[in-house]
N, C-alpha and C positions, 0 to 999 in steps of 0.2 A: 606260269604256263598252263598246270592243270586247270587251272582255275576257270581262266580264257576258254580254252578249249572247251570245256564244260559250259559256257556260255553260247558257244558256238555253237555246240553240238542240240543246249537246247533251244537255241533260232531256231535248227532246223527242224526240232520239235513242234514248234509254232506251225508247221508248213501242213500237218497233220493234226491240226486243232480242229472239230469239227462245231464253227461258227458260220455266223454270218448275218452281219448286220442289218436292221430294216433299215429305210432310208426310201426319199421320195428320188424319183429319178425323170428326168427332160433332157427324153433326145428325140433328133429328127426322126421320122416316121418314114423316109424310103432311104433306100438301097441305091448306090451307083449301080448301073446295069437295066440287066433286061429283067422284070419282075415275073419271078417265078410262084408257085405252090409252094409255102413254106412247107405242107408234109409231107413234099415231095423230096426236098434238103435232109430233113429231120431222118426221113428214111434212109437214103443213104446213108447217112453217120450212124444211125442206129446199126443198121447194117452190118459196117464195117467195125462197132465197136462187138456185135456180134460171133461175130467170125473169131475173137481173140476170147479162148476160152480159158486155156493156162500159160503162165508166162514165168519165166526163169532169164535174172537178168545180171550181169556183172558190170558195175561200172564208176566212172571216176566223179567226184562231185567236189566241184567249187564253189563259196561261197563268198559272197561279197557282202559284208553289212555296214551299212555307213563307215566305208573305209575299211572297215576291218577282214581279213579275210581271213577263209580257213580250207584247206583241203584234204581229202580223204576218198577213200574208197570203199563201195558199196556192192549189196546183191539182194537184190528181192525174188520171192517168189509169190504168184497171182494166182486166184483163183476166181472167175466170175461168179456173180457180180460184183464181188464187195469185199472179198479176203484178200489182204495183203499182208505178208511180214517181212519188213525192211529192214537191215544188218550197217549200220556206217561203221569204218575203221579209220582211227587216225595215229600220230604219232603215239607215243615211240613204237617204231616195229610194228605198225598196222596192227595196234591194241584194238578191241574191241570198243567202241566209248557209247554206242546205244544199240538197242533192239527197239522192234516196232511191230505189234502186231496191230494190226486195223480190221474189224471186222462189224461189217455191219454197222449199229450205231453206236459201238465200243471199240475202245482205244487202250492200250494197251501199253507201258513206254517203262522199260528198261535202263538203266544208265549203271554199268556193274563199277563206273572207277567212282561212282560217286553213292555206291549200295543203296541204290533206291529204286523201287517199282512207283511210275504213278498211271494211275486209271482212271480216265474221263470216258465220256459219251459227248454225243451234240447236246443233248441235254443239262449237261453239269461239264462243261469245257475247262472250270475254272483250273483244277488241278494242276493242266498245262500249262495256260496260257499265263497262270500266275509265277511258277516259274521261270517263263521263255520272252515275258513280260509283252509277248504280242501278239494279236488277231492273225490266225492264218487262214486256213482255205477250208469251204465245206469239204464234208469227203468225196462228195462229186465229183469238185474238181481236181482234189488231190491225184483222186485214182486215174482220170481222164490225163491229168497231165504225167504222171509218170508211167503208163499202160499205154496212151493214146487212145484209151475207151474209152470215149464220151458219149457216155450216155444221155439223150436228151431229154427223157421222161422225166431224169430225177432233178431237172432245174425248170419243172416248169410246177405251175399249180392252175386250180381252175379261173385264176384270174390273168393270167399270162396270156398276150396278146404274140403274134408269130410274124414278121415276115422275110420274103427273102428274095434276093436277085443272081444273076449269074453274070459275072465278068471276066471273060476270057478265061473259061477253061477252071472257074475258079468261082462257087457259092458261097457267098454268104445267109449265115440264117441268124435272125435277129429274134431273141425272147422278152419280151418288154413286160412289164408290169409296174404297179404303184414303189417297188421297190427298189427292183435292181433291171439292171439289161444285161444280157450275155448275147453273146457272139461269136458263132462258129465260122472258120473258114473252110470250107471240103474242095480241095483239090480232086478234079475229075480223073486227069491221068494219073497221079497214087490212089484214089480210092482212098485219101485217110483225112482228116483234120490236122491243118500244119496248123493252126493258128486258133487260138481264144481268149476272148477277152470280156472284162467283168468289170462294168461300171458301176458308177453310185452319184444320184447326184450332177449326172452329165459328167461326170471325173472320170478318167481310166483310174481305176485300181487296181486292176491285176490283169499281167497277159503271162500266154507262155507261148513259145513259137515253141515249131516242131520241125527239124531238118533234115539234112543232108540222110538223103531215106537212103537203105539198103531193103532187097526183098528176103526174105527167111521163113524159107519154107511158104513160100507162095505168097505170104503176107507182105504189106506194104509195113518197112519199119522203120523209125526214125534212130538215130545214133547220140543225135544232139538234139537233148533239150533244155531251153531255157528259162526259166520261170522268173518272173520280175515283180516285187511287191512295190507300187510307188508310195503308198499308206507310210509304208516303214523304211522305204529308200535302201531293197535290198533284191540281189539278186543271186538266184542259185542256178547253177549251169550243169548239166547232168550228160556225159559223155560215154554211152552203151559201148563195152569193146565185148563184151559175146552174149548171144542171148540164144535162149531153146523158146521156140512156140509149140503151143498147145501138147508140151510133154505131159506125161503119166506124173501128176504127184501126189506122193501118199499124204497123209493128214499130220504123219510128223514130222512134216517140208515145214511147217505152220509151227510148230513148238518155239517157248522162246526160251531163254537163260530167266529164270524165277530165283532171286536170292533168296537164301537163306532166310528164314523168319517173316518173308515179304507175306 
């Protein structure tokens, strides 16, 4: 059972890998709808990933991996742009089974049932992934999918072409280039991104919806999210029961558990 668990717990390691494969990519070049300003989308979401400057979050996370599953409960806290440290608890008795600080282009990964610290960067991923035996998500999108700040500057480069349309109340902003396409959807009446998705190749490879919104503290926030890797045929489901926006937090909100001799 430890065993497993520990396997699980480093899937979800994977989800925090800071990769991301090159790859040629072919897709259509318009939008359903009416064709908008793609800097006009891009603003919006910037926007609104703007406005979420701290974040304090509690909540429950299912994991499904080729059949296997595993549950636990979670708490992170945020800092814009780029500071997160994420806490998962699983059996017995809501042990602790990893830490997660993410900062910037360093990584950070705790696992105390299994006494070991390991440290990557996007630049040196392997530590993780060699472990967790699988490609996860830049940190763009990591952070975007568990914050709902999507930032859109950090998925584009000077070769990234843009465009976008409005359907009912509802943008899409499309970033193409020789490699990858991403795809934002901005809901007008939340004001947020419920939806992204990240192709390769004309393939969907990765989405994450974004749901059943509550507002908090004036902000538009979702409760349920769901991340789905089709690459590796696995889905994690992320379900918020209390969050603080833009609280006061000090710098040792960020500390992790460092074993011994690590």
């Amino acid at each position: 059972m430890k065993q497993r668990l520990g396997i699980y717990c480093l899937t979800v390691v994977a989800v925090l890998a800071a990769l991301s494969s090159a790859c040629s990519v072919s897709m259509l070049q318009t939008l359903p709808g009416v064709q908008v300003d793609p800097e006009e989308v891009a603003g919006l979401i910037e926007n609104s990933a703007a406005r979420l400057v701290t974040d304090k979050q509690i909540f429950r996370i299912r994991l499904l991996d080729k059949g296997r599953t595993f549950s636990g409960d979670g708490a992170l806290v945020y800092r814009a742009p780029d500071t997160l440290q994420l806490s998962i608890y699983g059996p017995p008795f809501s042990t602790l089974w990893m830490q997660v600080l993410s900062r910037g282009d360093s990584i950070v990964v705790v696992l105390p049932k299994d006494d070991k610290v390991i440290r990557a960067s996007s630049s040196d991923p392997l530590p993780v992934t060699r472990l967790a035996g699988s490609e996860g998500l830049t940190d763009a999108e990591f952070l975007g999918a568990v914050t709902g700040a999507f930032r859109v500057g950090r998925f584009r480069n000077e070769r990234t072409r843009a465009i976008a349309a409005t359907d009912g109340g509802v943008s899409t902003l499309r970033l193409i280039d020789a490699e990858t396409v991403y795809e934002f959807q901005y809901d007008h009446g939340l004001e947020a991104v419920v939806k992204f998705t990240h192709y390769r190749e004309g393939k969907l490879r990765r989405e994450v919806t974004r749901g059943e919104f509550q507002t908090v503290d004036s902000l538009p926030r979702a409760t349920k999210t769901v991340y789905r890797d089709y690459d590796e045929d696995r889905e994690i489901t992320i379900l918020v029961s209390k969050e603080e926006v833009n609280p006061e937090l000090p710098d040792d909100a960020f500390q992790l558990l460092i074993l011994e001799g690590s």
